[in-house]
N, C-alpha and C positions, 0 to 999 in steps of 0.2 A: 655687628654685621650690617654691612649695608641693601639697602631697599630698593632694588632696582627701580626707576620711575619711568623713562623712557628713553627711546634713543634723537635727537633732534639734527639732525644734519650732520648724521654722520656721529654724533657727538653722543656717549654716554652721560646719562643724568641723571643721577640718584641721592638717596639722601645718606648723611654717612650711620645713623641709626637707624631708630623709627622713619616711618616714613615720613615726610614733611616735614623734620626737623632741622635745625638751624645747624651744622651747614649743610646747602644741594652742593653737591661733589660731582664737577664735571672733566669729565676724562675722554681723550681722543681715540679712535681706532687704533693707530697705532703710534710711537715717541713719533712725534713732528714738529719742526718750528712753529712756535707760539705766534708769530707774523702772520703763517699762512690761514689761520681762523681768526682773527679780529674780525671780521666783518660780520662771522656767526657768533661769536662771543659777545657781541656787543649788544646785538638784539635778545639773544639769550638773558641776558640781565637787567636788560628794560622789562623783561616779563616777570622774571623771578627773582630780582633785588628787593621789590617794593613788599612781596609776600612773605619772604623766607630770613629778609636780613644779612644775610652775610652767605657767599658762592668760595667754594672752594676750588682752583683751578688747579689738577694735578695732573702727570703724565705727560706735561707739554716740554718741550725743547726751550730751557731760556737760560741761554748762553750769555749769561753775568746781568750787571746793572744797566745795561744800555738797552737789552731787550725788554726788560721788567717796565726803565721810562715808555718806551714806544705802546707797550700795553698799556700804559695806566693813560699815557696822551691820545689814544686811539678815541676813548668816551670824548673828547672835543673840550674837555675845560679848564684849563690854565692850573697846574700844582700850585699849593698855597705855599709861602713859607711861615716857620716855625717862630709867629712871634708873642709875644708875653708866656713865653715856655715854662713849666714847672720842673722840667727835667732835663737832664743832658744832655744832648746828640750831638753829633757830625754832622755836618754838610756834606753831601757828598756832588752837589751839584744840582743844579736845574728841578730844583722839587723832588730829590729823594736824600733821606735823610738813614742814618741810625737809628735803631731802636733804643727804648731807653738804654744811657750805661749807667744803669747799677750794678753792683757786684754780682757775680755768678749766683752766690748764696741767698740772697736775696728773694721773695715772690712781691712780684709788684700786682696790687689787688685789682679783680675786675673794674672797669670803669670808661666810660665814654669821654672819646678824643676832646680835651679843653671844654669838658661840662661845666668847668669852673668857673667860665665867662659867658659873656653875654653875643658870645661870635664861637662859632668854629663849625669845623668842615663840616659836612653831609655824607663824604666820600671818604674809605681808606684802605687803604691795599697795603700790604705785607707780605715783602716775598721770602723767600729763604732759600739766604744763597748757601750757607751750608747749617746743617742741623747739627743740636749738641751729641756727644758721644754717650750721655743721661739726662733726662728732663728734658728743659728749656721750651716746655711746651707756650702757647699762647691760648690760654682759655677763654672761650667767650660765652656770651649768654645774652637772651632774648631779653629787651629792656623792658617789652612791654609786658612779657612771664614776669620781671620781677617787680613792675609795679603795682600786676596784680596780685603778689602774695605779701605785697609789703601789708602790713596791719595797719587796718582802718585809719583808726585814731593818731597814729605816726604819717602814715598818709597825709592826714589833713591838716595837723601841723606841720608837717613843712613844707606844704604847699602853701597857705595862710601865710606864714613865716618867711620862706625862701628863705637862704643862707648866704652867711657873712664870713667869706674868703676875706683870711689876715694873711698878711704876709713881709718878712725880713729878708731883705735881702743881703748875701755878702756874710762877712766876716767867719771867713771857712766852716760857716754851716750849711748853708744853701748858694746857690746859682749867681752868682755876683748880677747887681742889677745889668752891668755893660753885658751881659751874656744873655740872658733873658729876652732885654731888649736890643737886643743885635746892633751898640750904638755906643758911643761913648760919652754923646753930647746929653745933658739932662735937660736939656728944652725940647729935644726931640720925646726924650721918655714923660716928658709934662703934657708935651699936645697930645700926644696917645692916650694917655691916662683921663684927659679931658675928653679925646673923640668919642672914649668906651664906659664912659663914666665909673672911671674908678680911682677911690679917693687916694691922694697920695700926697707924702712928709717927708723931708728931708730930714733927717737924723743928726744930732751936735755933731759922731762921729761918720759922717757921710757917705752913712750907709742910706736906704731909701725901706722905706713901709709903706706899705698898699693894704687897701681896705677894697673889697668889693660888694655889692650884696648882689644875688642871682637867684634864677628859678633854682629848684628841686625837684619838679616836673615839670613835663612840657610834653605839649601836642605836634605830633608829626606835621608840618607845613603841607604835605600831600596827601595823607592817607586820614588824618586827625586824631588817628590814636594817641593815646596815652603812653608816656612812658617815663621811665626813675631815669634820673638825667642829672647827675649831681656828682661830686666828689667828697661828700661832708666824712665816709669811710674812712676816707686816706689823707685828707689832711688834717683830720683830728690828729692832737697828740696821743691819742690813745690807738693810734694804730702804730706808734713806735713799739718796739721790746718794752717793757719797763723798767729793765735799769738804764735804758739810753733814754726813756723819758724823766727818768728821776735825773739823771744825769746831765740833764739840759736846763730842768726847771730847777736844778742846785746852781745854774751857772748862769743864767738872765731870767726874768721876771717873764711872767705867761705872756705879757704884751710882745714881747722879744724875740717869741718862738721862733723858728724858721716860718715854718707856716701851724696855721691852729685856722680852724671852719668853730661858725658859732652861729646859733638862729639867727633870722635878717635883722634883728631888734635888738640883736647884741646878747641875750643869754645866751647860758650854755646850755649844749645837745647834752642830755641824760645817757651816761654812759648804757646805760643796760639798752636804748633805745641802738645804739652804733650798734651793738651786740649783734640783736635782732635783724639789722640792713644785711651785716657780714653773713648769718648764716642763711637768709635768702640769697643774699649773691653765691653763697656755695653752692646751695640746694639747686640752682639755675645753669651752675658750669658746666659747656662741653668741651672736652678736653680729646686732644688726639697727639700725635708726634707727628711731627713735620717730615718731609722729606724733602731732598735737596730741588731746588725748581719749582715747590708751589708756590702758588700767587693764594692769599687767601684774601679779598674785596668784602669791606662791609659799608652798610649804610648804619654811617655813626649814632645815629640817635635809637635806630630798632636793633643795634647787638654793640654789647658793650663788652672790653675786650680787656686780658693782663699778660701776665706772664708768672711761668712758676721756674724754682730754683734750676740750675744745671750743672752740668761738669763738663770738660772738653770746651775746646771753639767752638763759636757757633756766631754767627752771622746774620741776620737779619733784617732788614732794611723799609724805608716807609716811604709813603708818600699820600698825600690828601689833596682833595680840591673839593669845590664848592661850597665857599666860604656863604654861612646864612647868619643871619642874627636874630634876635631873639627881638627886636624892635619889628621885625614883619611876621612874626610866629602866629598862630593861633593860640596861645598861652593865653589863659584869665586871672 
């Protein structure tokens, strides 16, 4: 049941459970182009972005992908593109992209946009152009909820530690390196790899492996909260099936993974420890069905965001900006 909060310029605003929970759900007096309120939407989110995390914009008029770009360019900063990607997408043009494609059957685990590196957005929006016919929900959750139930002791090793992103690229297991890095020249993919400090091998069979080490916490650059800011959940090998994990480690050596996360020192993460992350990230999910026309904006670092299984078509589409890195952070 939603909480009614108040009305702002015409503009319903509430929360879609409890009150002041993640997400505030703003809805128009009546169906009207999504153009004609950017000017109140945008101040609206200067107030209630930095508190809440993530604005849910529903009941607005947005008539395909060109309206959804003009909203998300309205904030004034340049869409980022999608590069040292871990996942699939389309282009679809000018800073909006696909959502991940993995298989319908699939849930892809909660998690903050490119936590895996030492750069990524601050900004991200998600509209749905159309919703699935079951499921296909996008769950999200408060980062800083889940750093504060993460346990102590877990806590402070991996902050202490930070984590060591491996990764294979290529031969029809993961993302061919020329797809990733959006390139086909491997000096281009060297200087990147030197600008972002991340170690990188050319392979006999010339394929490419990337090493990185990154925070697993970090401090909101605005607000200074705390928050779990890591992918160590999902790219463990232990968040495959296990017979697709046995089934990979029967077919190349653990160095060879597609991808595998490992403390910053190089040990392994204590399986019962992923355990513990995963059912806080559950405990933290809010989940809703989509309708066709929402815009759902979050601030990447205070709500971290997946997707769960579906059926039918379903559509969805992204786009981010304001690229920060972790070299200006307040991180210790």
């Amino acid at each position: 049941m939603r909480a009614l909060v108040e009305h702002t310029d015409g503009l319903q605003v509430s929360s879609l459970g409890e009150a002041g929970a993640l997400p505030l759900v703003v809805t128009p007096p009546r169906r009207a182009p999504l153009d004609a309120w950017l000017s109140q939407l945008s101040g609206l989110v200067a107030d209630a972005l930095p508190e809440v995390g993530g604005v849910l914009f529903r009941g607005f008029d947005v008539p395909g992908v060109a309206a959804f770009q003009r909203f998300v360019w309205s904030f004034g900063s340049p869409l980022l593109s999608y590069e040292f990607g871990s996942t699939p997408r389309t282009d679809l043009g000018e800073g909006v992209y696909t959502s991940t494609e993995y298989p319908a059957h699939q849930a892809i685990p909660l998690h903050s946009e490119q936590s895996y590196t030492l750069e990524w957005p601050m900004r991200i929006w998600f509209h749905c152009v159309q919703p699935s016919e079951q499921g296909g929900e996008t769950p999200i959750a408060d980062c800083r909820e889940i750093y504060r139930r993460i346990d102590d002791e877990v806590c402070r090793r991996f902050t202490q530690l930070g984590l060591m992103y491996v990764r294979n690229y290529g031969n029809g297991l993961d993302l061919p390196w020329q797809r990733a890095f959006n390139t086909e020249d491997r000096a281009i993919v060297e200087a990147f790899c030197r600008t972002h400090r991340i170690q990188f091998e050319w392979k006999s069979d010339g394929e490419l492996r990337t090493r990185q080490i990154c925070q697993a916490v970090a401090r909101h650059p605005a607000s200074g909260e705390w928050v779990w800011f890591n992918q160590a959940h999902l790219f463990h090998v232990s968040n495959l099936a296990p017979a697709i994990a046995d089934a990979l480690l029967g077919a190349v050596d653990e160095a060879d993974l597609p991808r595998n996360v490992y403390y910053g020192d190089g040990s392994p993460i204590e399986p019962e420890v992923l355990e513990h992350v995963r059912g806080v990230l559950d405990a933290c999910a809010v989940k809703f069905p989509w309708q066709q026309g929402d815009i759902l904006m979050l601030d990447n670092m205070l709500a971290a965001h997946g997707r769960c299984p579906f059926s039918g078509p379903r559509q969805v589409v992204v786009a981010m900006a304001q690229s920060y890195s972790i070299k200006a952070s307040l991180m210790q």
